[in-house]
N, C-alpha and C positions, 0 to 999 in steps of 0.2 A: 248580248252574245253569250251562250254556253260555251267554255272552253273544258278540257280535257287536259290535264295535270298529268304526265308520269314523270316520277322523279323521287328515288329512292333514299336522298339527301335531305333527312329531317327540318335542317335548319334552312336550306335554301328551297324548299319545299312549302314553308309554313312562311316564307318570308314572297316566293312568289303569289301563291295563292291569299295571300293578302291584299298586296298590291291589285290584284285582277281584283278582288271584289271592293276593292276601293272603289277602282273605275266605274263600278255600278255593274260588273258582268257577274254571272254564274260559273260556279268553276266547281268541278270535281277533282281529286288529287288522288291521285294511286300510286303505290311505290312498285308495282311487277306487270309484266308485261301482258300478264294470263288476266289479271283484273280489267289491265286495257280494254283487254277482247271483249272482255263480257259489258265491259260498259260501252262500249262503238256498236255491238249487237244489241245494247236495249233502249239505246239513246240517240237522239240526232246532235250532234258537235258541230257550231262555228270555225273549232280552231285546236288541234293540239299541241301542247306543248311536250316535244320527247327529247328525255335522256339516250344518252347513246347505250349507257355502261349499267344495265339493270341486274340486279339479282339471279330472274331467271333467262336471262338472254341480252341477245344485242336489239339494241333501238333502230339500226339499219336493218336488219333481216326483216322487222315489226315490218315499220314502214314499207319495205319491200313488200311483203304482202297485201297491205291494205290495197297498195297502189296496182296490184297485182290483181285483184278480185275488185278491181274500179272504184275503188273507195278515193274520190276527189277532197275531202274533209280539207284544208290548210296546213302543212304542220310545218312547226319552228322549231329546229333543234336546239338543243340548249346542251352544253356539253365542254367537258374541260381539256378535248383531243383538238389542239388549236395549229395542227399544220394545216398549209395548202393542201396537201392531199387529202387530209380527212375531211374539206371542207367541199371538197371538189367531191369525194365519194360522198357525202353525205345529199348534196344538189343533186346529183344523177342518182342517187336512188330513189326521190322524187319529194326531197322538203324546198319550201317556200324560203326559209329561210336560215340561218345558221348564228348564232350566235355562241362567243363564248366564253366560259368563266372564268372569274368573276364577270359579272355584268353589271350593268346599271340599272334598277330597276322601270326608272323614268323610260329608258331607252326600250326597255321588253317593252315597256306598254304604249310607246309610239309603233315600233314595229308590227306590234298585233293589230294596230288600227289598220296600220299601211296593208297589209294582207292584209286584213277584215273591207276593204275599203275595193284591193285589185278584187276583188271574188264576187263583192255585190255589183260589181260594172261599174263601180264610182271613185277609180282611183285620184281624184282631184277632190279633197277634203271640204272643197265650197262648192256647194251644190244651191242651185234652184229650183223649187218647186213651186209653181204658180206666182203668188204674192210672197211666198217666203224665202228667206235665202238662210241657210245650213250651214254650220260650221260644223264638220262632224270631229275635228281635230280639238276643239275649244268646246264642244259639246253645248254652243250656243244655235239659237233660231231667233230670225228675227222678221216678224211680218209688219210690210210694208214700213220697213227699215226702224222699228219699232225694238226691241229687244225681247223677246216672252221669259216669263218667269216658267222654267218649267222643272217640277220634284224633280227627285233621282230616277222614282219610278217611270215618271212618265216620258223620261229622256229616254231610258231605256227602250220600253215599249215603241215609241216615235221613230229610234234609230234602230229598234229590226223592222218597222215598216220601209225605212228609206235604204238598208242594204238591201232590200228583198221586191225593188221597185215592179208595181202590177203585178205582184204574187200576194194571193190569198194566204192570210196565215190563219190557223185556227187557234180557236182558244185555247186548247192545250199547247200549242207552241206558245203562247204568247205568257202563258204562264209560266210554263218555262224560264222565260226573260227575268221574273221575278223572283226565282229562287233564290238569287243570291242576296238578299235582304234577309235570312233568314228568320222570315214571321209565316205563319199558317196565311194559305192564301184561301179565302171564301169564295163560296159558289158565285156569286157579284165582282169580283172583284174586278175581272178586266172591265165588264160592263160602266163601271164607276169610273176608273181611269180613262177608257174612252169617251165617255161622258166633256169627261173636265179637259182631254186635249181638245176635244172639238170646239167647244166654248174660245180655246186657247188660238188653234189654229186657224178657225173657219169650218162651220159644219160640214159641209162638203168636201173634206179635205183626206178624213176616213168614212170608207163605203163598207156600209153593211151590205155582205155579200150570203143571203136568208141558207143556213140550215149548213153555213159552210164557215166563213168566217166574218175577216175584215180587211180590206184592201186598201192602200194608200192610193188618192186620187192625185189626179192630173189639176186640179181648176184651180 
């Protein structure tokens, strides 16, 4: 999952996007709101994370617009305006969710599954696929009740095929997935990853879809 960082707060800035690429996701971090723009315009995002109270603006207004110009993206406020009211304005201006500071970092990164999970149409964290059954909460796979050993990477990769079920992703998305490992990613490189899940899975399980991408299969 690519997530989107705003958050002007150094220390709780450098301590979130930590956490997120613990988890094995990619994350970009922006402290103002004008950065936002330009990375939501040159980027596709699973998920943002906004501040209310930015430098050059309000994180509600943000929002308001996105939602405004149909920008569906996920986003989870994070924010230390902790009445009813502002939790209630912040929902109806169109975030997934609210949380607020301090928080727990364990708990952001249950939360971002649970949205990550409502959006790809699999909000029940145990999923089956053919012979395999999913734990996307435990970030385990087990086929034919077997347990698979599977990298960070290739969890990664595997769980944007399963939020993104019969949707073609191209190799530029899928590399994407990979960014937050920060290593140079090679010409081969998904080619090789999917190689070693299929061996993992069942080859029939990711479908080469010729000149476009790769699709998670049904069998």
């Amino acid at each position: 999952m690519r997530v989107l960082l705003i958050e002007d707060d150094t220390v709780l800035g450098a301590g979130v996007r930590d956490q997120i690429k613990a988890e094995g996701h990619s994350v970009d971090w922006v402290s103002r709101l004008d950065e936002a723009s330009d990375h939501l315009a040159a980027a596709s995002y699973d998920l943002v994370l906004l501040d209310l109270m930015l430098p050059d603006g309000r994180g509600l207004s943000f929002l308001r617009q996105m939602r405004k110009r149909g920008d569906v993206t996920p986003v989870i406020i994070l924010t230390a305006l902790d009445q009813i009211s502002d939790r209630i304005e912040g929902l109806n201006a169109g975030a997934d969710d609210y949380m607020v500071k301090p928080f727990d970092l364990s708990e952001l990164s249950a939360r971002l599954a649970a949205v990550a999970r409502r959006y790809s149409g699999n909000p029940n964290p145990l999923i089956t696929i053919g012979d395999l059954e999913v734990d996307l909460a435990a970030k385990a796979v087990r086929r034919q009740g077997k347990l698979l050993a599977l990298t960070a990477r290739e969890w990664v990769l595997f769980e944007g095929f399963v939020q993104h079920p019969g949707q073609i992703l191209s190799k530029a998305q899928l590399e994407e997935r990979l960014y937050a490992f920060d290593s140079e990613i090679e010409s081969n490189t998904i080619e090789v990853h999917i190689s070693r899940l299929r061996k993992k899975l069942g080859r029939e399980k990711i479908e080469t879809v010729r000149g476009m991408g790769y699709r998670l299969g049904e069998a």
